[in-house]
C-alpha positions as CSV (number, residue, x, y, z in Angstrom):
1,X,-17.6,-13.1,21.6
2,X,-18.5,-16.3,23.0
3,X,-15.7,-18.6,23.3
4,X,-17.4,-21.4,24.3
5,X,-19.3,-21.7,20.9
6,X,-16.2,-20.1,19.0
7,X,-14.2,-22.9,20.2
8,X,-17.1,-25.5,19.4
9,X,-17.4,-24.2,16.0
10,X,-13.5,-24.7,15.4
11,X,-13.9,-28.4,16.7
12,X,-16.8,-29.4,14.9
13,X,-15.6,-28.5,11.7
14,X,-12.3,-30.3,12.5
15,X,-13.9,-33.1,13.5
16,X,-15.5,-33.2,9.7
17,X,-12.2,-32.6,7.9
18,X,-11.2,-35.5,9.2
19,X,-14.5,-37.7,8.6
20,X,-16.5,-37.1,10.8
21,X,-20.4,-37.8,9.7
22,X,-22.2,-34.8,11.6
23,X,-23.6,-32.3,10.5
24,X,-22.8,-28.7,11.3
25,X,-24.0,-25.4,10.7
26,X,-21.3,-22.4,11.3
27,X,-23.4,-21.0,14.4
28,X,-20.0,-19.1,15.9
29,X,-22.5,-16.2,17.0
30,X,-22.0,-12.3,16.4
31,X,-20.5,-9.4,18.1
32,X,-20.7,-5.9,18.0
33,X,-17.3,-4.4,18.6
34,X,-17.9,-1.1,16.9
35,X,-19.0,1.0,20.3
36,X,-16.0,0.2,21.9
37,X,-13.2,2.7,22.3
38,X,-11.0,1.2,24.6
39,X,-9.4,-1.1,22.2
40,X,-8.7,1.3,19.1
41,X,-5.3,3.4,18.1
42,X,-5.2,5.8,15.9
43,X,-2.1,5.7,13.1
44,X,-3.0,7.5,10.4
45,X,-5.3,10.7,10.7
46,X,-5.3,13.7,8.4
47,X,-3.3,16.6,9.1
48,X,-0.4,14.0,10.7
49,X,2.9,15.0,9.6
50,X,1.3,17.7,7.1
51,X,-0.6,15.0,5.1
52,X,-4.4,15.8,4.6
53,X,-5.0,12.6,4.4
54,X,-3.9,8.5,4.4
55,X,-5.2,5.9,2.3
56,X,-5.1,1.9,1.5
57,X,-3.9,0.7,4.7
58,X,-1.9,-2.9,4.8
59,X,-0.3,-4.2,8.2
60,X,1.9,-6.9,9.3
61,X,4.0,-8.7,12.4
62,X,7.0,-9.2,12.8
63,X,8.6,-10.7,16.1
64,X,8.5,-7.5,18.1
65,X,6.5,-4.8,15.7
66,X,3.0,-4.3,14.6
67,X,4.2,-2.3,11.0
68,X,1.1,-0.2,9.2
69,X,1.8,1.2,6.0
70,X,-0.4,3.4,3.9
71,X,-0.8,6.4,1.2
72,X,0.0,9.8,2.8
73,X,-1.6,11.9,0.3
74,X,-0.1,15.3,0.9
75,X,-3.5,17.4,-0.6
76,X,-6.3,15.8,-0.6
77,X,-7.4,12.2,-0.4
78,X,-7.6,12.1,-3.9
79,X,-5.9,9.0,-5.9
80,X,-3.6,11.1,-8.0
81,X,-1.1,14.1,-6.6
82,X,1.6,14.5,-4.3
83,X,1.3,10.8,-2.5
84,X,4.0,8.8,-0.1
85,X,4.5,5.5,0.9
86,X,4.1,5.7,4.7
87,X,4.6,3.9,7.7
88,X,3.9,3.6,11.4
89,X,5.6,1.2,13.7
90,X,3.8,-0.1,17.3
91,X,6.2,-2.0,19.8
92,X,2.8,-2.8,21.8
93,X,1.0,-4.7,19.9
94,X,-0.7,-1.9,18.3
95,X,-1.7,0.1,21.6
96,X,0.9,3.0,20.6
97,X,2.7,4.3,17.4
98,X,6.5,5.3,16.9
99,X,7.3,8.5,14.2
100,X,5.6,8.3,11.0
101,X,8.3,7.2,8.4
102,X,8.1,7.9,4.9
103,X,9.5,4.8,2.9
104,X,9.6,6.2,-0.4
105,X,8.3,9.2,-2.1
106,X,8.3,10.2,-6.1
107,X,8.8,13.7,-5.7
108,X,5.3,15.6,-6.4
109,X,4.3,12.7,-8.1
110,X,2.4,9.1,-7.0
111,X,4.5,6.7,-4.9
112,X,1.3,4.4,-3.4
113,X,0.4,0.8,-3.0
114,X,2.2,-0.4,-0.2
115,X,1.5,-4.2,0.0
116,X,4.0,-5.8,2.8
117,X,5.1,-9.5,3.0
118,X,6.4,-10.8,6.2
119,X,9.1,-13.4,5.0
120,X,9.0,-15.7,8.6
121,X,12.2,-17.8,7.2
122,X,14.4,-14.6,7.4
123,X,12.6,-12.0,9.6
124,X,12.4,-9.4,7.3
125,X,9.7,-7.1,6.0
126,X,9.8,-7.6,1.8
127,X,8.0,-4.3,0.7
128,X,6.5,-3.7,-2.8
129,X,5.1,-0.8,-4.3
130,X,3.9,1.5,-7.6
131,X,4.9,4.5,-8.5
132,X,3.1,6.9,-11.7
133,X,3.4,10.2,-13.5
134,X,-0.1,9.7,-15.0
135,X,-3.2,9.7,-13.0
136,X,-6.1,5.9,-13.4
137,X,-8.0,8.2,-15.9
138,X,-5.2,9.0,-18.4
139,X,-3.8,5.7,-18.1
140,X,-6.6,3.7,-18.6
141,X,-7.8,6.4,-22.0
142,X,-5.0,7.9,-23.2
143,X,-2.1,6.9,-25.7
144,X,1.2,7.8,-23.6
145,X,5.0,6.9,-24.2
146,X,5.8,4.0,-21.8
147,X,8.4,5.8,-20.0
148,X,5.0,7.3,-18.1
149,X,3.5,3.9,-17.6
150,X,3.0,2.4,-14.4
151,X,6.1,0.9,-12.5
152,X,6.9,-1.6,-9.4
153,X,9.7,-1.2,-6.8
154,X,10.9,-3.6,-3.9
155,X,12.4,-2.5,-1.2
156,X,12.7,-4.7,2.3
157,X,14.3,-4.4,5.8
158,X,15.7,-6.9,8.1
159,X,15.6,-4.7,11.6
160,X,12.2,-4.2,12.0
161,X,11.5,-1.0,9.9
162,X,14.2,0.7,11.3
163,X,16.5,0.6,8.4
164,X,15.1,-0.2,4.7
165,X,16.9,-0.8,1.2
166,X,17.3,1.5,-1.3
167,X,13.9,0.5,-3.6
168,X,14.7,-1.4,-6.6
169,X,12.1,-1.6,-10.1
170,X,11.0,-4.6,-11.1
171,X,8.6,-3.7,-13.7
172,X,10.4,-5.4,-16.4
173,X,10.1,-8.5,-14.7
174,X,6.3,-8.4,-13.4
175,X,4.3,-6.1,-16.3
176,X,3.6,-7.1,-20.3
177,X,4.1,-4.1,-22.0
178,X,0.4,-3.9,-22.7
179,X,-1.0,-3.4,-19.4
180,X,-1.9,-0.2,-18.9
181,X,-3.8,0.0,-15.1
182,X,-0.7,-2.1,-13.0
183,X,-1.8,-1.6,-9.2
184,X,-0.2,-3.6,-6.8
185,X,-2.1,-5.2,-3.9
186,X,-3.5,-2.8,-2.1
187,X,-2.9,-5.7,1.0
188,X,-0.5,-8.1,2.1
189,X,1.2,-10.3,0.2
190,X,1.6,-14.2,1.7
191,X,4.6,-16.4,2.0
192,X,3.9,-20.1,0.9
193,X,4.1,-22.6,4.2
194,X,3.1,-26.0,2.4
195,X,6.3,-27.9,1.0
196,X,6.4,-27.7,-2.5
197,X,6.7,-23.9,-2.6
198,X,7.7,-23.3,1.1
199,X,9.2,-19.6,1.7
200,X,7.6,-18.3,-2.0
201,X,6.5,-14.7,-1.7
202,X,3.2,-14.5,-3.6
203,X,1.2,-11.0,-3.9
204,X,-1.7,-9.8,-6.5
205,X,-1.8,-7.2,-8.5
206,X,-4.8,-5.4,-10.4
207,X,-4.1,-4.7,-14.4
208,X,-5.9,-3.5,-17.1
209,X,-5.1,-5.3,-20.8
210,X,-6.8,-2.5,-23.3
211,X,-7.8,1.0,-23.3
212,X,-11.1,2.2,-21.5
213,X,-12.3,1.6,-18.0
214,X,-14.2,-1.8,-18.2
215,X,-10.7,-3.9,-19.5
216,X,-10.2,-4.7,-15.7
217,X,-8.4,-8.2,-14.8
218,X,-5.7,-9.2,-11.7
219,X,-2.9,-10.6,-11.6
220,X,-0.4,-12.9,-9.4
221,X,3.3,-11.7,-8.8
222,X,5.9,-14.1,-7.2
223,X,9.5,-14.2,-5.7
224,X,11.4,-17.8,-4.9
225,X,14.3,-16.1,-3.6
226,X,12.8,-14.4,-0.6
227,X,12.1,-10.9,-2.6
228,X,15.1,-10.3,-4.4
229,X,13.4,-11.7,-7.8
230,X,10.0,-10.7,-9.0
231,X,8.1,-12.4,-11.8
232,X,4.9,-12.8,-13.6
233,X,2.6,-15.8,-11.8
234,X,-1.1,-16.3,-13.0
235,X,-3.0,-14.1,-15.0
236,X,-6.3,-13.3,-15.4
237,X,-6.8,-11.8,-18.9
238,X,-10.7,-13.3,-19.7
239,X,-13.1,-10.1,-20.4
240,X,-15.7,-13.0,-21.6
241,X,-16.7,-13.6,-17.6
242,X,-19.1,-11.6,-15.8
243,X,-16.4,-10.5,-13.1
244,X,-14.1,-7.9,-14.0
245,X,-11.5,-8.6,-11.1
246,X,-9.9,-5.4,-9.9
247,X,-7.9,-5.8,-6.2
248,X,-7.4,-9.3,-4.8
249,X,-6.5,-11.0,-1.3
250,X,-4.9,-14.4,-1.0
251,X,-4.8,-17.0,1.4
252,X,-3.0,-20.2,1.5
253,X,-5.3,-23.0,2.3
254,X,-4.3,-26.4,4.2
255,X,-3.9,-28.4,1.3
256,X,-1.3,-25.5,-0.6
257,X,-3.8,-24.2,-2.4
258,X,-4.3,-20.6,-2.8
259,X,-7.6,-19.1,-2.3
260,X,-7.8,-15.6,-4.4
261,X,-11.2,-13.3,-3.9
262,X,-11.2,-10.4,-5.9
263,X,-13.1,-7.1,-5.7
264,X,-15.8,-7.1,-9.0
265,X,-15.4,-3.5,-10.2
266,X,-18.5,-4.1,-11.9
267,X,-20.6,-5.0,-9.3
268,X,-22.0,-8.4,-11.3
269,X,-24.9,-7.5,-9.5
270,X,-26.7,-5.9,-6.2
271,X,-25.7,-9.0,-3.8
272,X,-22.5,-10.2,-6.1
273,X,-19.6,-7.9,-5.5
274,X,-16.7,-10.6,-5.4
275,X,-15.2,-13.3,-7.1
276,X,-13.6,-16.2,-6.5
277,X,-11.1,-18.8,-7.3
278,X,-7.8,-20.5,-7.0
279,X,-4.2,-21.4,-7.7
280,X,-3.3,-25.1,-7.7
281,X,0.7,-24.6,-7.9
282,X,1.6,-21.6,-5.6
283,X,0.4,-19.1,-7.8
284,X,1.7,-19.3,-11.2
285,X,-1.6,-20.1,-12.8
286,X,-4.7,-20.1,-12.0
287,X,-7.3,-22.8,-12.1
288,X,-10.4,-21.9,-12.8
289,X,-12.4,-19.4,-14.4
290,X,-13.2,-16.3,-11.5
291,X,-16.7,-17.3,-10.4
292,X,-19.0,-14.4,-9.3
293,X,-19.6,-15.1,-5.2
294,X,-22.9,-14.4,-3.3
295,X,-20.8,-15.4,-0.3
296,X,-20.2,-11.8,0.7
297,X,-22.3,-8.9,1.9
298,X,-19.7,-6.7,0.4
299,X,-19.7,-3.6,-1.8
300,X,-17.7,-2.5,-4.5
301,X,-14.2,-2.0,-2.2
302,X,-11.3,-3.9,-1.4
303,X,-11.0,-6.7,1.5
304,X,-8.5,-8.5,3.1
305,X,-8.1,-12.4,4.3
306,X,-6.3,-13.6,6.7
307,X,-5.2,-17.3,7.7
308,X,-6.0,-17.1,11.5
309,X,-5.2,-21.2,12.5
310,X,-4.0,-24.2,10.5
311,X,-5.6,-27.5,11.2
312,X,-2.5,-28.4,12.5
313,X,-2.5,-25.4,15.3
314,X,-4.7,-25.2,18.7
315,X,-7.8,-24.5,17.8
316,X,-8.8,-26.0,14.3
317,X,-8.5,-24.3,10.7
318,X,-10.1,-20.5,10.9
319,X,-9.5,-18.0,7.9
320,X,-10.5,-14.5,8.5
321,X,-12.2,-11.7,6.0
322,X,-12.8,-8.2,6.6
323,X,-15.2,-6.4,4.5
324,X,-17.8,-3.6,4.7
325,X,-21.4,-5.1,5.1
326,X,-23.6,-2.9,3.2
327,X,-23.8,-4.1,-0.5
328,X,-24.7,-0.4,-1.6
329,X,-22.2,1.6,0.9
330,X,-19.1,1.9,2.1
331,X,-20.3,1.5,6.0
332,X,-19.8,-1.1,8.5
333,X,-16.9,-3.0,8.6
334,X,-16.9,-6.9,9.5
335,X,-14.9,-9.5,10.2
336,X,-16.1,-13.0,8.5
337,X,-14.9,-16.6,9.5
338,X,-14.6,-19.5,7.7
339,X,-14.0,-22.6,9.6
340,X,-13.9,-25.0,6.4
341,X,-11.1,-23.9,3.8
342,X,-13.0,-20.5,2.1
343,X,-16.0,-22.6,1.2
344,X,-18.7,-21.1,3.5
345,X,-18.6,-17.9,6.0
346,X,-20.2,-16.5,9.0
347,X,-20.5,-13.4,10.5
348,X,-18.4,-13.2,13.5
349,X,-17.3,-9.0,14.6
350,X,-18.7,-5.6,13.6
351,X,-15.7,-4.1,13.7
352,X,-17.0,-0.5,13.1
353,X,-20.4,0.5,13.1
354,X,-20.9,4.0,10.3
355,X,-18.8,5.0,7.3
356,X,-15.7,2.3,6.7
357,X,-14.0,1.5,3.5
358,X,-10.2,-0.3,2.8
359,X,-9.1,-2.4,5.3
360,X,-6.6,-5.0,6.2
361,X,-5.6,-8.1,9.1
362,X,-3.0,-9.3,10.9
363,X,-2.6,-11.7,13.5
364,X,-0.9,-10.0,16.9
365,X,0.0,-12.6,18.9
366,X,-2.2,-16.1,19.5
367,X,-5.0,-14.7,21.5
368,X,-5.2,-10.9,19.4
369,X,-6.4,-9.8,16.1
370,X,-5.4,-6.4,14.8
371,X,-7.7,-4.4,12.2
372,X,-6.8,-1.6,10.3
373,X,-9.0,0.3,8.4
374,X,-10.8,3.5,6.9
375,X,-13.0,5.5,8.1
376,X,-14.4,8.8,8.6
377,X,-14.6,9.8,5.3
378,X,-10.7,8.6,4.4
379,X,-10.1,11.3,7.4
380,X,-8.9,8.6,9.7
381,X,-7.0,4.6,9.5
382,X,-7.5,2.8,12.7
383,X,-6.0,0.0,14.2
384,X,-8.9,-2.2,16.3
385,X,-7.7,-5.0,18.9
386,X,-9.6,-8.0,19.1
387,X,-9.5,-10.4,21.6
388,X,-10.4,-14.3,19.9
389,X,-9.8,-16.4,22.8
């Protein structure tokens, strides 16, 4: 990538948040990343530790790790079966993996959605997750007792992954009895920065609120005491708007905001895949209706955002979004900018050129982005380095 003009783009728009008159278009320029080999790990693959294959990838930092967690489906990639919450640890920025770990598994049942939170104040990993009897089908069209329903653990660790807490449920706290679909993430949660809620944990969550498979809404779940407590935040319940929400990212923005974009299960329509809206006191309501976004080239799937720079960091204000580009397919992940607060994007990386699906971000170190994501028919997760500056 240019850096010149990446840097140029990051000053303009800086200049405009703070008054500046100019006018600017988003001109940051493209690059094609996905023919280069030298700057991709591999830490999930099928057949790894006797897993055929790994699903819904979500990463973060910590001060010395890169941590990638997934689903390590045992037979298949299919969404129901024998599935483990996984994880790989790299001490080199993502170059090289430690031992697969396996955080927590149900048995021969589902333990999946790992969505990690880095909680900065503390250094320590806060790690939630479902488990299930019942595979999506029979829980979003059959009557069954609520012991089978879906359910929501926490577990965290304050060494870096090498030792974790035995997983506690929080269901109670975080699901109405009549949601029947309760999917947590699949990405990484946020902790709040701006005063008013500084150090709140803030993650979404995908429900369902009647039977059949078109009842599909989201969620926000939040903890003000760094993880241990879990409880219901904003809720999207409105079947009445074009979007049926399904998995959701977050970002905070610079004025403590959230920014939530949502996956349309849907599809609204060939060019409208996403919604959009946001959360005006840290995530315990929402505050707006979820408005159907042409912003995106995306398809049906799940993305990820990630806050790159602050206004108040070198560099200007930069928020990341990772998404496959075809609007029909699965194929061709990108990474999108947006150098004015989630109001317009550009097209910045290809990250992977061919089949690509679930994917998430995380910020190495100032100068390296890290991607994780999908591909080769759910046969492979890899980890892509990006140089920004």
């Amino acid at each position: 990538m240019n850096i010149t003009r990446f840097l140029f783009g990051i000053t303009v728009m800086a200049l405009l948040q703070l008054g500046c008159s100019a006018k600017h278009s988003l001109n940051v320029g493209f690059t094609n990343l996905g023919a280069d080999t030298t700057s991709v790990s591999t830490p999930f693959y099928a057949g790894l530790n006797g897993y055929a294959s790994f699903r819904i990838p979500s990463v973060v930092t910590t001060k010395n790790t890169v941590m990638a967690f997934a689903e390590g489906r045992k037979n298949s990639s299919s969404d129901y079966g024998d599935i483990d919450v996984v994880c790989r640890r790299s001490f080199d920025g993502g170059k090289s993996w430690e031992a697969l770990q396996i955080i927590h598994s149900n048995g021969d049942l589902v333990a999946q959605n790992p969505v990690p939170i880095y909680d900065a104040q503390n250094d320590k990993v806060v790690l939630l997750f479902n488990t299930a009897v019942l595979s999506e089908h029979a829980i979003l069209h059959t009557d069954y007792k609520a012991k089978d329903g879906r359910r929501a653990f926490v577990t965290s660790t304050a060494d870096e992954g090498l030792h974790w807490e035995i997983p506690r449920e929080i269901t109670q706290s975080v699901k109405r009895p009549y949601w029947r679909w309760f999917a947590l993430g699949p990405v990484h949660g946020i902790q709040l920065k701006k005063e008013m809620h500084k150090g709140r944990l803030v993650v979404p969550v995908a429900i369902s609120i009647e039977k059949g498979g078109t009842a599909y809404c989201m969620a926000l779940l939040y903890s003000d005491d760094f993880g241990k407590n879990w409880q219901e935040g904003a809720v999207d319940e409105n079947l009445n708007d074009i979007v049926r929400a399904n998995e959701t990212t977050i970002v905070e923005l610079n004025d403590g905001r959230i920014y939530v974009n949502t996956r349309d299960h849907t599809g609204g329509s060939a060019l409208k895949n996403r919604g959009e809206t946001y959360s005006l006191d840290g995530g315990s309501s929402f505050s707006e209706t979820i408005v159907e976004s042409d912003k995106f080239p995306s398809p049906i799937v799940q993305s990820a955002l990630l806050r790159w720079n602050s206004n108040t960091d070198n560099g200007g204000s930069a928020i990341l979004f990772s998404t496959p580009s075809n609007p029909n397919k699965r194929e061709n992940l990108i990474v999108m900018a947006s150098f004015d607060e989630a109001m317009t994007w550009e097209k910045v990386f290809q990250v992977h050129q061919g089949f690509s699906a679930y994917s998430d971000m995380v910020k190495v170190d100032a100068t390296t982005l890290g991607v994780l994501y999908e591909t080769d028919n759910y046969n492979k997760i890899l980890f892509r380095r990006i140089r920004i500056k």
